[in-house]
C-alpha positions as CSV (number, residue, x, y, z in Angstrom):
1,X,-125.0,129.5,135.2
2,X,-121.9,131.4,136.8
3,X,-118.4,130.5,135.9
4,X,-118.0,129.5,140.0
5,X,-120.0,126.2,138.8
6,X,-118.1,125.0,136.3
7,X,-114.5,126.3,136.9
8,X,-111.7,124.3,139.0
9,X,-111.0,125.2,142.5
10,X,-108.1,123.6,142.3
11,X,-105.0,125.8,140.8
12,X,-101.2,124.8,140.5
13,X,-99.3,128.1,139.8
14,X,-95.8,129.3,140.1
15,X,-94.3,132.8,141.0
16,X,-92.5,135.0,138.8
17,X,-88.8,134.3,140.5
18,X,-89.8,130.5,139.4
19,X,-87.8,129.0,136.4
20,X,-88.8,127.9,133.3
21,X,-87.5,124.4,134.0
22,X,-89.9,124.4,136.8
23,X,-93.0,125.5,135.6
24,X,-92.2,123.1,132.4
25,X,-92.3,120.1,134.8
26,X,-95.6,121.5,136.8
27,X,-96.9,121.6,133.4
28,X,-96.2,117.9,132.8
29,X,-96.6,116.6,136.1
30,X,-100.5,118.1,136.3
31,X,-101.1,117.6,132.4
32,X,-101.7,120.8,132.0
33,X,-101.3,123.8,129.3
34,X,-101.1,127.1,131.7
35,X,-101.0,127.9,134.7
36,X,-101.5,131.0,136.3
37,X,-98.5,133.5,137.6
38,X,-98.7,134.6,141.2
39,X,-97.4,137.1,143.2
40,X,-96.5,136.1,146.7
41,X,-99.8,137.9,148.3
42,X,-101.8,135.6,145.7
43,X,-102.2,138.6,142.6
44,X,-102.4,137.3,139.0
45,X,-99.1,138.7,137.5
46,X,-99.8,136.4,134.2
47,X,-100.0,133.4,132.3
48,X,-97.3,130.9,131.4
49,X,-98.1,128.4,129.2
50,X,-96.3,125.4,127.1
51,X,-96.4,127.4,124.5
52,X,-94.6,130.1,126.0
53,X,-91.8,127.5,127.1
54,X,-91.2,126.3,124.0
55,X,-91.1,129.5,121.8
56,X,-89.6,132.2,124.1
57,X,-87.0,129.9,125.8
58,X,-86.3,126.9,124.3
59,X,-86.5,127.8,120.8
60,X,-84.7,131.3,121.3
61,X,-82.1,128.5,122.9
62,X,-82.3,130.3,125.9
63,X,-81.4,128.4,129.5
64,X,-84.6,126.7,131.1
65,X,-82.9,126.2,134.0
66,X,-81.3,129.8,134.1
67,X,-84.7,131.6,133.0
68,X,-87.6,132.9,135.2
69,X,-91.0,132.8,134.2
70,X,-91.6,136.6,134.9
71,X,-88.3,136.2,131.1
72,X,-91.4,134.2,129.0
73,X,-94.9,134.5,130.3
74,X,-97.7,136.6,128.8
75,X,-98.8,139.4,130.4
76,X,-102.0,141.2,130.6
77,X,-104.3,138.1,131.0
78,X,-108.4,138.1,130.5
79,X,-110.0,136.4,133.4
80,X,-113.3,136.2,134.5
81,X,-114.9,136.3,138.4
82,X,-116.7,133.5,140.1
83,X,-120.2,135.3,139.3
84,X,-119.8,135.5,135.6
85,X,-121.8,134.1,133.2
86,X,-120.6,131.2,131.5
87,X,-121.6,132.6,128.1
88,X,-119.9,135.7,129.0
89,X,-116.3,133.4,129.6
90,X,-117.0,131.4,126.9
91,X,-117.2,135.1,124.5
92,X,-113.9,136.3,126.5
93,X,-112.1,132.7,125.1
94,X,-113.5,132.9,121.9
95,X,-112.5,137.0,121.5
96,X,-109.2,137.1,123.1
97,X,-108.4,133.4,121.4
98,X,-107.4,131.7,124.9
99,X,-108.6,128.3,125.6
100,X,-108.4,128.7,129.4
101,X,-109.3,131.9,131.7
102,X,-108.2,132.5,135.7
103,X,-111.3,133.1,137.6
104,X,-110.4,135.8,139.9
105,X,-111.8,137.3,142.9
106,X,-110.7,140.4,144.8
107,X,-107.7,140.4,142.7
108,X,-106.7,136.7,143.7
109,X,-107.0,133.6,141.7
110,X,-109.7,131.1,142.8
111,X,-109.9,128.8,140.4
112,X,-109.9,128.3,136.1
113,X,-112.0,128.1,133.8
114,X,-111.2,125.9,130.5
115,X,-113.0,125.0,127.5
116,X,-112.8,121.3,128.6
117,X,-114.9,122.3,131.6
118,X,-117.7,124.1,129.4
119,X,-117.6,121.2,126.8
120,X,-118.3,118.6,129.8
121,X,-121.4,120.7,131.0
122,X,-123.8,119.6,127.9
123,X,-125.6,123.3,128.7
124,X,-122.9,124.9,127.2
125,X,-121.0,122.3,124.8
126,X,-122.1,124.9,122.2
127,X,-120.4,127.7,123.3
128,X,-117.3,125.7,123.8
129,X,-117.4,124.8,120.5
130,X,-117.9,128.1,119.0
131,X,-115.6,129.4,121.4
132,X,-113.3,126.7,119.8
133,X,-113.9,127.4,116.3
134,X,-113.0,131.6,117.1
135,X,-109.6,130.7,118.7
136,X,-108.6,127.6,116.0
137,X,-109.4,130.2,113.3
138,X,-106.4,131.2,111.6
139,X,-107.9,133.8,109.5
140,X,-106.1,136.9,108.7
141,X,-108.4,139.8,107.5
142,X,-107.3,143.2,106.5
């Protein structure tokens, strides 16, 4: 099955000029825990998540309201395209520890793809949930 299947169509994002304030009520207003960063032509600049709220602004008692997102989001983002294979996005989540993936297609954002969505597909609850496992594990090794 290919990721364009499962994933949502239907992205919320903000641009990098946004501010954290912003994006932080997005978050909440959609119920969401990322959204995707966009360049004005549509590119995936990065990530911003509540996490990334919470640590790099609010916590570092920086200004939400004063703060862009380009300040706090993470950069250098795995995605996945539209003709992946699910098992393939649900290796990416579990390697690079992410619970949700842009789905990107001729450099622009289409859609994501989250755990949740693989989970509700009973074809591939099992890969969510070893997916899961990989990212929840805390384990240092040395």
């Amino acid at each position: 099955m290919q990721v364009s299947e499962l994933m949502s169509s239907s992205v919320i994002s903000v641009k990098p000029e946004d501010t954290a304030q912003t994006a932080a009520r997005l978050l909440s207003r959609h119920n969401l825990g990322s959204m995707p960063v966009l360049s004005p032509e549509g590119k995936l600049r990065g990530i911003v998540t509540d996490r990334d709220i919470v640590l790099r602004c609010v916590a570092a008692e920086e200004d939400p309201e004063a703060t862009t997102v380009k300040e706090i989001m993470t950069r250098g983002v795995a995605c996945v395209a539209p003709e992946d294979d699910v098992r393939e996005a649900a290796r990416v989540m579990a390697e690079k520890k992410v619970r949700r993936l842009p789905v990107v297609n001729n450099g622009r954002v289409v859609g994501m793809l989250s755990l949740g969505d693989l989970a509700r597909s009973k074809m591939f609850d099992m890969e969510a949930s070893r997916a899961l496992t990989d990212i929840s594990e805390n384990i240092k090794r040395m």
